[in-house]
MARTIKOL-825054 format. One record per residue (C-alpha): x, y, z; residue in three letters. Coordinates in steps of 0.5 Angstrom, whole numbers. Last residue first. Layout:
SITE     c1     c2     c3  res
SITE      X      Y      Z  Ala
...
end
This chain:
SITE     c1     c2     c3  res
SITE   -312   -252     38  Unk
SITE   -316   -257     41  Unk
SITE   -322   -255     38  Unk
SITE   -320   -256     31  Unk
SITE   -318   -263     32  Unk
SITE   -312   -267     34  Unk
SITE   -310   -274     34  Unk
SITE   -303   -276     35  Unk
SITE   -302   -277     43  Unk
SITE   -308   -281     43  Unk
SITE   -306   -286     39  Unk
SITE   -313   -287     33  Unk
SITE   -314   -294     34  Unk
SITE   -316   -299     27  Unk
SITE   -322   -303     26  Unk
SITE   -325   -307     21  Unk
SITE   -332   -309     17  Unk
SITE   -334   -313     14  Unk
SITE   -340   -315      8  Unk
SITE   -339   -319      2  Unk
SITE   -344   -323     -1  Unk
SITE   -350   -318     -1  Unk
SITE   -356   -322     -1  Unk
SITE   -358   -321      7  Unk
SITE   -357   -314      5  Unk
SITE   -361   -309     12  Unk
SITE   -359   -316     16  Unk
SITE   -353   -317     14  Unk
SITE   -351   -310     15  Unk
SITE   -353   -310     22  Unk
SITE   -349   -316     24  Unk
SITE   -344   -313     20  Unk
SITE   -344   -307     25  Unk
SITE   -346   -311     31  Unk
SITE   -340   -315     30  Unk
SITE   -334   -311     29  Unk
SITE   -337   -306     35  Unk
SITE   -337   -314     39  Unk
SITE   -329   -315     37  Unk
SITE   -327   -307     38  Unk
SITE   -331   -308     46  Unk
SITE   -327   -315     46  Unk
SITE   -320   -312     44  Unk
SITE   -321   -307     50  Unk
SITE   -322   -300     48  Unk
SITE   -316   -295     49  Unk
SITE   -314   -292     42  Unk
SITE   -319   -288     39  Unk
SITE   -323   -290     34  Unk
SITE   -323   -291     27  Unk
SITE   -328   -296     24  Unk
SITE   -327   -298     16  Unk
SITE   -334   -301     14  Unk
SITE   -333   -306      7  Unk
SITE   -339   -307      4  Unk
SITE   -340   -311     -2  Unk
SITE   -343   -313     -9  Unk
SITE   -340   -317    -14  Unk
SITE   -337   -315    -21  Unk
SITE   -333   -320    -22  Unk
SITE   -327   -324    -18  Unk
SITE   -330   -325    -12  Unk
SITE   -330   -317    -12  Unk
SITE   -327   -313    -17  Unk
SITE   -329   -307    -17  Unk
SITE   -332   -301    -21  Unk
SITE   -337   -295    -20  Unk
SITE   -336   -296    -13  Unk
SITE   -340   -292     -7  Unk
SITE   -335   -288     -1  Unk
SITE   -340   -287      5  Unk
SITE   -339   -283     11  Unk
SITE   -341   -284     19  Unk
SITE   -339   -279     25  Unk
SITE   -340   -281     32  Unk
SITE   -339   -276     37  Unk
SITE   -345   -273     39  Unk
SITE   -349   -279     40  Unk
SITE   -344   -281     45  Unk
SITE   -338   -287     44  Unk
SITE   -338   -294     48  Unk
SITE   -344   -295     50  Unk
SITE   -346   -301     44  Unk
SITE   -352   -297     41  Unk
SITE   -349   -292     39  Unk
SITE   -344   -296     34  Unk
SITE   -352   -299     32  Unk
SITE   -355   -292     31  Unk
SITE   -349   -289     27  Unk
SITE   -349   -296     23  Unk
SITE   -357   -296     21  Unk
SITE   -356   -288     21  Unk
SITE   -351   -289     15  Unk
SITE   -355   -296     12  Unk
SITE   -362   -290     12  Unk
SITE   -359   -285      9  Unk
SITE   -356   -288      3  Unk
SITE   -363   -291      2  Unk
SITE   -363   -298      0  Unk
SITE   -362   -304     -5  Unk
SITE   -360   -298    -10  Unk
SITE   -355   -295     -6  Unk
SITE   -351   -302     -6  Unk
SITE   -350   -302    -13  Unk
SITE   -346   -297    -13  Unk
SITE   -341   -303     -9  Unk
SITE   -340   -301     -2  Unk
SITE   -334   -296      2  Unk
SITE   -336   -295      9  Unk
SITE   -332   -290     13  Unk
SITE   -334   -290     21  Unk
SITE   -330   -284     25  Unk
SITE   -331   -284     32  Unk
SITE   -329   -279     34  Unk
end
């Protein structure tokens, strides 16, 4: 936990490696000391087809999960680091955004919490 889920056009694996845009947000959710390395968990969805400002346009959408208890300005600063970075790594891709939803702590379980 945290999970960070990142769908993009399948053009967007061609711009750059998908290890290198998981670690770039890996690296950047980390770099903002609200979760430990070992908890981070980012995957990638690629598209085939879209459609995005009305053709076949890139995108990067990043769906952050987190468990609830962060400030709506902690969430506001992970937002923008990450689509920070993106922009960076794609500064020709015109769609790039990302938000953020809380995981209740009374719901969530894993494996280990069995």
């Amino acid at each position: 936990m945290p999970h960070f889920i990142v769908d993009c056009s399948k053009n967007i694996l061609e711009l750059k490696d998908p290890k290198e845009i998981l670690n770039e947000v890996f690296e950047t959710a980390f770099s903002t000391g609200l979760f430990s390395k070992d908890a981070i968990k980012v995957r990638l969805n690629s598209y085939k087809y879209s459609l995005v400002l009305g053709g076949d346009k890139d995108f990067i959408h990043v769906f952050g999960n987190i468990m609830e208890g962060r400030t709506a300005e902690q969430k506001a600063d992970l937002s923008r680091k990450i689509v920070s970075k993106l922009n960076q790594l794609f500064p020709e891709v015109p769609i790039i955004s990302i938000n953020i939803r809380d995981f209740e702590k009374s719901s969530y379980i894993n494996k280990t919490m069995l």
